[in-house]
Each structure stands twice: as structure tokens, then as C-alpha cells.
C-alpha positions in Angstrom: 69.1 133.5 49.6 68.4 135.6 46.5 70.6 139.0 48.2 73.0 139.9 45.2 72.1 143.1 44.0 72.3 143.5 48.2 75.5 141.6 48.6 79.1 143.7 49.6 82.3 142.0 49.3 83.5 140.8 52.7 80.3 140.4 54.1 77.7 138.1 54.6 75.9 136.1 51.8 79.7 137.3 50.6 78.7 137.1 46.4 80.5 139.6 45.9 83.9 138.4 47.2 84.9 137.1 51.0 87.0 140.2 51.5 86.5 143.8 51.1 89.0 144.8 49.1 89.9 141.2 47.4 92.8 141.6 44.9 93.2 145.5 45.2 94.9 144.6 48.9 96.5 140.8 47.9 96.5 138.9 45.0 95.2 135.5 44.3 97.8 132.3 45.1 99.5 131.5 42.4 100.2 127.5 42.3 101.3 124.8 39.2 100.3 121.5 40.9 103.7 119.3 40.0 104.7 115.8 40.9 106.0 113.1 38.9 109.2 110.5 39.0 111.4 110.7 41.7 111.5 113.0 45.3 114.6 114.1 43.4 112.8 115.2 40.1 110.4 116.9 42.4 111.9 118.5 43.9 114.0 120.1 41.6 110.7 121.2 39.2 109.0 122.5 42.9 112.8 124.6 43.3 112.2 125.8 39.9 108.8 127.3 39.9 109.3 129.2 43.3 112.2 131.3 41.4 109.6 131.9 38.4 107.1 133.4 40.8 104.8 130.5 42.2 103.6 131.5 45.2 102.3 128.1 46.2 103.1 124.6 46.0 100.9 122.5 44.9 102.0 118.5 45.5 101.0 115.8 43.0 101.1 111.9 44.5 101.4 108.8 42.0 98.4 105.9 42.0 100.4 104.0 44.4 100.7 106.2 47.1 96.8 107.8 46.4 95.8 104.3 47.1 98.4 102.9 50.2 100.4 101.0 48.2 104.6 101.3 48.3 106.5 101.6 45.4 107.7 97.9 46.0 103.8 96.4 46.1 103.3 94.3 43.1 99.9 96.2 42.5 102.5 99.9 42.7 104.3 97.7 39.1 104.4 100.0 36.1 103.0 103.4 37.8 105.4 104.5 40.0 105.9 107.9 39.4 103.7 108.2 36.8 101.3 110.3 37.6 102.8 111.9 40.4 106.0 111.8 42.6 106.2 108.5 44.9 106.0 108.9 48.3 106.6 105.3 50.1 108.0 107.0 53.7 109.9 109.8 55.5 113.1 109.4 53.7 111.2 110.1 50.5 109.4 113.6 51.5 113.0 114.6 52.9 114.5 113.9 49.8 110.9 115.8 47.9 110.7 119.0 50.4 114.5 119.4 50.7 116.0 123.5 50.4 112.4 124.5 50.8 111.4 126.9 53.1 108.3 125.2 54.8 107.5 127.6 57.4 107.1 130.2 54.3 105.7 128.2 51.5 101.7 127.5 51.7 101.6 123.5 50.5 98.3 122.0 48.9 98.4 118.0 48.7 96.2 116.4 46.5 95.7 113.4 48.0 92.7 111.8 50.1 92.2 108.1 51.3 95.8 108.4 52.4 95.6 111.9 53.6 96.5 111.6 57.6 99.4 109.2 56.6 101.0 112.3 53.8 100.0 115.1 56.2 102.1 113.5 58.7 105.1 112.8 56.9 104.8 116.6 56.1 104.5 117.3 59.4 107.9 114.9 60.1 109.8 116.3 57.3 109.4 119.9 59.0 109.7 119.0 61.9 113.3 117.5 60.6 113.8 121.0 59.6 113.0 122.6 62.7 109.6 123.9 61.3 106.9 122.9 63.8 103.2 121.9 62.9 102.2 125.2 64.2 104.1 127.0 61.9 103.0 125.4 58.4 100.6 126.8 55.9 98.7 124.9 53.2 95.5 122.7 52.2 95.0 118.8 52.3 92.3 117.4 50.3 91.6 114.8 52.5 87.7 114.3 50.4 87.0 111.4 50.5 83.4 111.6 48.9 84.3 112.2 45.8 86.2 109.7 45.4 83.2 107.4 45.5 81.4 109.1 43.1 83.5 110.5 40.4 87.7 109.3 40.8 87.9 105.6 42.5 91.3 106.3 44.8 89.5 105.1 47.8 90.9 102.2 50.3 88.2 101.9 52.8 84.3 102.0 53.2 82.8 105.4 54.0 82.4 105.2 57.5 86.0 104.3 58.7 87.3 106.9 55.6 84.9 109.9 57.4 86.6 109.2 60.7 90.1 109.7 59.0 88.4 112.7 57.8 87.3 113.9 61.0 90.0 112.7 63.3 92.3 114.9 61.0 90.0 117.9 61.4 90.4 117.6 64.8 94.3 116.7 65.2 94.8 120.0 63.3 92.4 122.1 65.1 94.7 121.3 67.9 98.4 121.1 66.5 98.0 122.8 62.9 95.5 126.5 63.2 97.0 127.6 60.3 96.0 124.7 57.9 93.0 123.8 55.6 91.9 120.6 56.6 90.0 119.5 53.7 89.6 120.9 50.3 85.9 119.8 49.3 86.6 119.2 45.4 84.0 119.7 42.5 87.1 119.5 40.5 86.4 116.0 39.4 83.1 115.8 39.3 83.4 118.1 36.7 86.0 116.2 34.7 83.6 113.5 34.7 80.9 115.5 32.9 79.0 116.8 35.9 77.7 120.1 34.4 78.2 123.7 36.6 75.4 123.2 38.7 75.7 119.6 39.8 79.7 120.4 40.5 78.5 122.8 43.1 75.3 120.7 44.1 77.4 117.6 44.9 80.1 119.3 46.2 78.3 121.1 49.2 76.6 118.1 49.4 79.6 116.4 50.9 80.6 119.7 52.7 77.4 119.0 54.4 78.1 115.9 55.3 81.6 116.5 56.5 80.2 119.4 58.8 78.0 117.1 60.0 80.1 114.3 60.9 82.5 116.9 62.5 79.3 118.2 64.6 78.3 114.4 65.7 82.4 113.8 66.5 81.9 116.9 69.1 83.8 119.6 67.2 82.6 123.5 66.9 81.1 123.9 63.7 82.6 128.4 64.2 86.5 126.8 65.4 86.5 124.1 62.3 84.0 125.7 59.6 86.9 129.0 59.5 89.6 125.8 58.0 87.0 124.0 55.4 88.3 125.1 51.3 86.8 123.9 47.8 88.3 123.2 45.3 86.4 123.5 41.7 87.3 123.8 38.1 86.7 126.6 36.2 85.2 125.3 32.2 84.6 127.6 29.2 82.0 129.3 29.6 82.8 132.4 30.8 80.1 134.2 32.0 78.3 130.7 33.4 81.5 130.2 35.6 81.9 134.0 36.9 77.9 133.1 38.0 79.3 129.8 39.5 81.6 131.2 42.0 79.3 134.3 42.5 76.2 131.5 43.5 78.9 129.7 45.4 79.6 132.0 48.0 75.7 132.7 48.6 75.0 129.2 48.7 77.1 128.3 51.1 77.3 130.9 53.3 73.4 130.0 53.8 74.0 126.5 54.3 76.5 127.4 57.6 74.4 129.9 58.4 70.9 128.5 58.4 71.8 124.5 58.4 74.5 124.4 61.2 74.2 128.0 63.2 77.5 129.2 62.4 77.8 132.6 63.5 81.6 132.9 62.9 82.1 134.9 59.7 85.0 133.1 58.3 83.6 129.7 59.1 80.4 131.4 56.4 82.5 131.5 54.3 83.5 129.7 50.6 87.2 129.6 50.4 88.4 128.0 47.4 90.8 127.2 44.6 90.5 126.8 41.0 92.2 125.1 38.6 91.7 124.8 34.5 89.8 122.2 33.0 91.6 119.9 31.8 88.9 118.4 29.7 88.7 121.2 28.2 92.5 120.2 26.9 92.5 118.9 23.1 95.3 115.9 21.8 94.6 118.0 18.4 96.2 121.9 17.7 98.0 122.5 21.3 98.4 126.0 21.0 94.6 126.3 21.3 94.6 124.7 24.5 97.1 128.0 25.7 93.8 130.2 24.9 91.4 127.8 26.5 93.3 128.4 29.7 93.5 132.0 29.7 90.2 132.2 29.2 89.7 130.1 32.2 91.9 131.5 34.1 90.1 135.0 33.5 86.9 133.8 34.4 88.2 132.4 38.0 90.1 135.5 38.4 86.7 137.6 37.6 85.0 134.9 40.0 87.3 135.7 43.2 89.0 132.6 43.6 91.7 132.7 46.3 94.1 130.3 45.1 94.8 129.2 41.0 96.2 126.5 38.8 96.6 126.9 35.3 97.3 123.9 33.2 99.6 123.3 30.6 99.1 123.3 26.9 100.7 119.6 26.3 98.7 117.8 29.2 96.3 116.2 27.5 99.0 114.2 25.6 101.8 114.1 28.7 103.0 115.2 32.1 103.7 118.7 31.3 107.4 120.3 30.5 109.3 123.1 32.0 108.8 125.5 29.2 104.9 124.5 29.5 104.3 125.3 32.9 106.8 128.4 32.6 104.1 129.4 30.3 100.6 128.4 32.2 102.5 130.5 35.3 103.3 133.3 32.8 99.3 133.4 31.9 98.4 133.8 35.7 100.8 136.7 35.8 99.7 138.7 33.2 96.4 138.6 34.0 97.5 139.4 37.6 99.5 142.6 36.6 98.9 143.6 33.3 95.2 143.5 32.6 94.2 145.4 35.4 90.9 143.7 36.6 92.4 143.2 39.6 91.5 147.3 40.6 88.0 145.9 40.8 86.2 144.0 43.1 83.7 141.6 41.7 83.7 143.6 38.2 80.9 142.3 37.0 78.3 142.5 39.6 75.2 144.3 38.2 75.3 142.4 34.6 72.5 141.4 34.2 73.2 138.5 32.5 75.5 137.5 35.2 73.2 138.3 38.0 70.4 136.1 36.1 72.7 133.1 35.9 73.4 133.6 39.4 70.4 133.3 40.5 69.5 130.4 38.2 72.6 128.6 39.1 71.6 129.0 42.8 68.2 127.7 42.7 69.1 124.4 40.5 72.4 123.8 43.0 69.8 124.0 45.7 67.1 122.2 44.3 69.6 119.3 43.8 70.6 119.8 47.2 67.3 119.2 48.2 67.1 115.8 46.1 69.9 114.8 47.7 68.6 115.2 51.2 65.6 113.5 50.6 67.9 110.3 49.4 69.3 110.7 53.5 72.3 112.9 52.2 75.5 112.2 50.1 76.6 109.2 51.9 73.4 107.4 51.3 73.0 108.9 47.9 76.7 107.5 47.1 75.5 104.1 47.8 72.7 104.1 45.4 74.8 105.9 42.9 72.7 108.7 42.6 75.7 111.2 41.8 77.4 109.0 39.5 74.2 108.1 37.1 73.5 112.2 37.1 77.0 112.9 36.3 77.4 110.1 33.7 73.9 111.5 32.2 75.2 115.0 31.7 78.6 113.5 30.0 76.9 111.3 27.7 74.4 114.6 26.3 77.8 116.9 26.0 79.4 114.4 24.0 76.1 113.6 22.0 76.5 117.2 21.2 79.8 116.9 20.3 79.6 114.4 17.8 76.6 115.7 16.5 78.2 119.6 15.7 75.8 121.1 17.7 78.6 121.7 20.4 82.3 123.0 18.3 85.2 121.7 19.9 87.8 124.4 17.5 90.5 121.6 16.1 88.6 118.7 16.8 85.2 118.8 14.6 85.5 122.2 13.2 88.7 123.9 12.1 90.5 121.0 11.6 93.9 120.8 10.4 96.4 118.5 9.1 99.4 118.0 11.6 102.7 116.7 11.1 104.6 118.1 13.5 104.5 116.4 17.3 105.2 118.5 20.5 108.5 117.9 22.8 106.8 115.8 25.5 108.1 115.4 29.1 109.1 111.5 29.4 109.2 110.0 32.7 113.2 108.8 32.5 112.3 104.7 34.2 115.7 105.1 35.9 113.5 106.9 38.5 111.9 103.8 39.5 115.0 102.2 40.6 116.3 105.0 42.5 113.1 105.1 44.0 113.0 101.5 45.5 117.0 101.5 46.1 115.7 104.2 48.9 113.2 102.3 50.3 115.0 98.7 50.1 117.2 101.4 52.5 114.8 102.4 54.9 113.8 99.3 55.5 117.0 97.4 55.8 118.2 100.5 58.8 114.9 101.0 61.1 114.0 99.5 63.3 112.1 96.4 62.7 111.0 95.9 66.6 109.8 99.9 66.8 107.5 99.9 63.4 105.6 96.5 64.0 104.9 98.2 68.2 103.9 101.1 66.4 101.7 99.4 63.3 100.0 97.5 66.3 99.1 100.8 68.6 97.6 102.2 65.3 95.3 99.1 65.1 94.3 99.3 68.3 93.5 103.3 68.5 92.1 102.3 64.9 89.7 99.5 66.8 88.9 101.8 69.8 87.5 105.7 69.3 91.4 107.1 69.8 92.2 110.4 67.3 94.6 108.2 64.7 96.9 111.4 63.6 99.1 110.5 66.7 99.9 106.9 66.0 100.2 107.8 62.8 102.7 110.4 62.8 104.4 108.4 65.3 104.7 105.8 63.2 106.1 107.7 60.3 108.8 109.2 62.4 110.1 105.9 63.2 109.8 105.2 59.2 107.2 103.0 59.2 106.1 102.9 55.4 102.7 104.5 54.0 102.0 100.8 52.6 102.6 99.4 56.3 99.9 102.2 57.7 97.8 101.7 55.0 97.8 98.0 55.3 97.6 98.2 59.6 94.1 99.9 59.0 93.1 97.7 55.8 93.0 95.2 58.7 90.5 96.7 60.8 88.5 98.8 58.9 88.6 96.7 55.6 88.5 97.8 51.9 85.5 99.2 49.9 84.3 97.6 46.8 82.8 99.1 44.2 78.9 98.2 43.6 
């Protein structure tokens, strides 16, 4: 696969970039991934960065709903809205989308074991708009793999959570063209310590997995490939991370390619969003964490990345504030319009530096790759642990290096500096909560009863038999039927995965 110096943008391996002219002809999409409190709190921060230029959304879900609990579970007590806005059923995404216009806005949901049940109570709320699934734009996570190696928001063993995964792959191939179905996420990985090459090693390693399951379920590897995104994080080394997307596009435009015969183009290629890492983020000196992103930022804009987050200077100490993310915006737009790398496609193609680590960062993603199949692939490899004792390895030697000097952390064992001032934090107001279960004690009190529990036990049955469960599921979300309930209905047939 070693083609770069041979490589043109919008062509096959693609290293250079997935389209010709890349940011010369459109820009990257711009997105602050936002959530927290109430559908009304929401909503109001989603309304406010569309008029400061997002061109995105990006939705952030608390633990409870990540996990299928509602907001009135005891196990939902003390983080509703905490990490993210609460979504418990229809009424609530109403409330959370409301003044929005879906069938214009392109919507990324971060959200996975619960992924069917929040894509369709998107898919309800638009439809209460008048927007039909055809018409909607966006990305759902819906990866379920890493969540058993690197984040722990899974409900139920692999193999019932891969048929949620492929079921929605095919529901939308059918209902939804326009839509991403899965965003395939180094992201976290690399949060945990993975370093650059095992975030793109165990990343493709579950795309390769997911293709495959999708092959086995019957679907076209050219109709579903052109709908399959990453999402990765983009760390402080510059030039390492410009390699990193470079080697990404290579590697797994080969892998389609080669692996599973794809002969589509687009279903070659590596579509993905970036966002900042935010482990990069210090407690200590905030204002250096506003260079740490631009720097980021930069190196995923010199990468070709199709889609951006930028994080917030204050959150690694809190949710961040208005002013915060006004700013981490600001950052993407400056470098979008003022710099003026965007004239250039792939700039620095022909470093040699660059094209080294390219290369380098290819052969180690692939030679892990290779370890990985030789285990039986990702699933099997996630049930010996594999990824998680590599990636807890790596973490443990950064950190060694940390404490030891030989890795500077500016602020936090160099450069440091007495502080006596604290930042203005964004506080989650706990009034939130109650409006938040007032809505649902609502919902439930004015459905009907009869119509949920007939449509809880359809999903249970299409869940016990091979049926596609996106219908009974957005069925029963139209009749508010609660994510908790859904969650709960297929708790009882496929069970709930334990940690080894």
C-alpha cells in the first residue's frame, strides 16, 4: 500500500485527501458537540451556536440515557443531565430539537448501545415537524466496539449489540440514504492512552468487523461501505497526526479494496471527524489549553478531516460555558478563513518527514491489524482483552514519562505557576432535574398504557426472531414508549454484558 508520493487527492489509496479539490471547493463541518441539563438548556445552547456560525450539530446524551436507563431509574439518581442532555422519550427530543431546521442541519449523536432507540426518536421528532427520514442529514455513532474496550456504556453482549448495529445499517440504507450510519471512533481509545497507531489499528479493526457482520447479514459491502465515518482525535503532535490521517485514508481504502472487493469509490473511502483531545486539556493555566487546541485543530485541518470539534479551554474542570465555546468555534474559523491553508490541498505532501511517518504509521497500524486477526478479529480479541491491556500499557509509559520530566506537560511539571484566581465555570442549575422528570411523570400519566406494553411486546418478539428492530422501535417511540422501557424490552431477551 506504500502509493504516497503516487497518491492524488480524490482518488484511490486517496492520502492525499478523498476529494479533488478538498477545502478550496467546501470547507470542513464545523460542529461544538453540546448537551447538558434539560431539552430546554439544549436547546437554547444548540440555537445559539447556529447563529455564531456552526455548521453542524453535534448532540451530547447524559450516562442515563448512553446506558437505557430513564431519568426516573434509581440507577439514572445524581447524573441526570450531567454529562449531557436527558433524553427519557419523544416529548423530550421535541422539547431538545425544537425551532431547528432538521431538514437543513446535518446532526452527529454520540451515542451507541442505545443508538436505534435515539435515532428513532430523531426520526419522530422530524417527522413531527414534517421532515421525513429521507430528508435528514447527520452521523450516529452507533460503535459499539469500543465501548468494550476503552468507555464501558454498553447494555448488552456483543452479539445481540452487532445486530443493533447492523439492523440499523440496513433500516437506513432503506429509509435514511443521506445518513452515516456509524461513526467507527478511535476517539476514545485514544483518551485512554492508546498511542496514534493503535487508535487507527483498533479502530479499523472494528470497521472490519462491522463490514463483516454487514456482509454475513446480506448487505452490499459498495451500497453500505459509501455511509461508514470515523471519528478520531487529533493529539499534539503535529506532524505525527497530519501522518495519521494521511496513513488513514491509504489504510483503509486497502482494506475495502483488497479485504471485501469494494469497487465503489466512496464506499474506499475514510470519511471522518475530528475532535481535540481532551486529555490534552490541563486543571492547571487554562489559557494554555486555548493553544493546545489550535494547534490541534491545525493539524486535523492540515490532515483533511471533513468534519471538526474543538474543545473548550475550561473542560477539563467543567461542562464548558458560552463564552468558551464562542471561543473554540472562533479558533475553527480563523483557521478556516484567515490562515489560508485552506488554498492547498494536502500542503504537506512531499515532506519528508511527513511522508516517513506515514509510511511508518501505516506499517505498525497494519502490523497490529495483523495481530489482531490472528486472535480471530476484534470481537474475539475484546474478550481476551487484548485492546484494553495494549492500551493500558501505552498509558502507563506516557505517564511514567510524565512524572519522570522526560515528557513536559507546560503548567503542570514545568512552567509552573501559582494561581489564585478560579475560572467562571458552567454549573448544571439541579432545578433541571425536576423539570426533567415533571415531563416524563407527564408522558406517562397521558399515553397510552394498553398501546406501549403491545408495542414493548412486538419488539421482544422481532427481538427473539431475525426481524430488522428499527421498525418496532420507532413504532414504539411514536406512541411514547420510553428509551428505559425499549431498553429494558430487549435487556429481557438479549440480556446484559458483564465485564470480565
Amino acid at each position: 500500500m506504500m502509493e504516497s508520493n503516487k497518491s492524488q487527492p480524490g482518488r484511490y489509496p486517496f492520502t492525499s485527501g478523498i476529494y479533488p479539490e478538498m477545502y478550496r471547493k467546501r470547507l470542513w463541518t464545523m460542529r461544538q458537540y453540546a448537551g447538558f441539563g434539560s431539552a430546554e438548556e439544549s436547546n437554547k445552547r444548540y440555537r445559539y451556536l447556529l447563529k455564531q456560525g456552526v455548521t453542524g450539530l453535534s448532540l451530547a446524551f447524559d450516562l442515563p440515557t448512553q446506558i437505557g436507563y430513564d431519568s426516573d431509574h434509581p440507577m439514572a439518581e445524581g447524573e441526570v443531565g450531567r454529562v449531557g442532555v436527558a433524553v427519557s422519550s419523544l416529548a423530550d427530543m421535541e422539547v431538545l430539537l425544537k425551532d431547528i431546521p432538521l431538514e437543513r442541519v446535518s446532526t452527529s449523536m454520540t451515542i451507541n448501545a442505545t443508538a436505534a432507540v435515539l435515532l428513532a426518536l430523531y426520526v419522530a421528532a422530524a417527522e413531527k415537524q414534517g421532515v421525513q427520514p429521507g430528508q435528514l442529514r447527520g452521523t450516529v455513532q452507533n460503535d459499539i466496539l469500543k465501548e468494550f474496550i476503552a468507555r464501558g456504556t454498553y447494555i448488552y453482549p456483543p452479539g445481540p449489540s452487532m445486530r443493533l448495529v447492523t439492523d440499523l445499517f440496513a433500516w437506513c440504507g432503506r429509509e435514511m440514504p443521506g445518513w452515516n450510519t456509524i461513526s467507527i471512533s478511535g476517539y476514545h481509545m485514544r483518551e485512554a492512552g492508546a498511542t496514534a497507531a493503535q487508535e487507527l489499528a483498533f479502530t479499523f479493526a472494528n470497521g472490519i468487523a462491522y463490514v463483516q457482520a454487514a456482509v454475513e447479514a446480506g448487505l452490499d459491502v459498495n451500497t453500505f461501505g459509501q455511509r461508514l465515518s470515523f471519528f478520531f482525535n487529533v493529539h499534539m503532535n503535529l506532524l505525527e497526526e497530519v501522518a495519521k490521517f494521511r496513513a488513514a485514508r491509504r489504510i483503509w481504502a486497502g482494506i475495502m479494496k483488497e479485504r471485501f472487493k469494494a469497487t465503489e469509490p466512496r464506499a474506499q473511502m475514510c470519511r471522518f471527524h475530528t475532535q481535540t483531545a481532551g486529555s490534552s486539556l490541563t486543571a492547571q493555566q487554562i489559557d494554555n489549553n486555548v493553544v493546545r487546541t489550535t494547534l490541534e485543530a491545525l493539524a486535523a485541518v492540515l490532515g483533511g478531516t471533513q468534519s471538526l470539534h474543538t474543545n473548550s479551554r475550561d473542560e477539563a474542570l467543567a461542562l464548558p460555558t458560552e463564552d468558551s465555546v464562542r471561543l473554540a468555534l472562533r479558533t475553527q474559523q480563523i483557521i478556516a478563513h484567515e490562515t489560508r491553508i485552506t488554498e492547498a490541498v494536502d500542503p504537506l505532501a512531499g515532506s519528508y518527514f511527513v511522508e516517513e511517518l506515514t509510511d511508518r504509521l501505516e506499517r505498525e497500524t497494519l502490523e497490529l491489524i495483523a495481530a489482531i486477526d490472528k486472535l480471530g478479529g476484534a470481537v474475539t480479541a475484546i474478550e481476551t482483552n487484548y485492546q484494553e491491556r495494549e492500551i493500558a500499557r501505552s498509558a502507563y509509559e506516557f505517564q511514567q514519562a510524565v512524572e519522570q520530566g522526560e515528557q513536559i506537560i507546560v503548567g503542570v511539571n514545568r512552567f509552573v505557576a501559582d494561581e489564585s484566581d478560579t475560572a467562571s465555570l458552567q454549573a448544571i442549575d439541579q432545578r433541571v432535574v425536576k423539570i426533567q422528570l415533571a415531563r416524563l411523570k407527564k408522558v406517562k400519566k397521558e399515553r397510552s398504557t394498553e398501546e406501549v406494553q403491545q408495542a414493548l411486546e412486538h419488539l421482544k418478539s422481532a427481538a427473539r426472531n431475525d426481524d430488522n428492530l428499527l421498525p418496532p422501535i420507532l413504532n414504539a417511540v411514536r406512541i411514547y414508549a420510553t428509551l428505559g422501557e425499549i431498553s429494558d424490552a430487549l435487556r429481557e431477551v438479549f440480556g446484559e454484558h458483564k465485564a470480565q
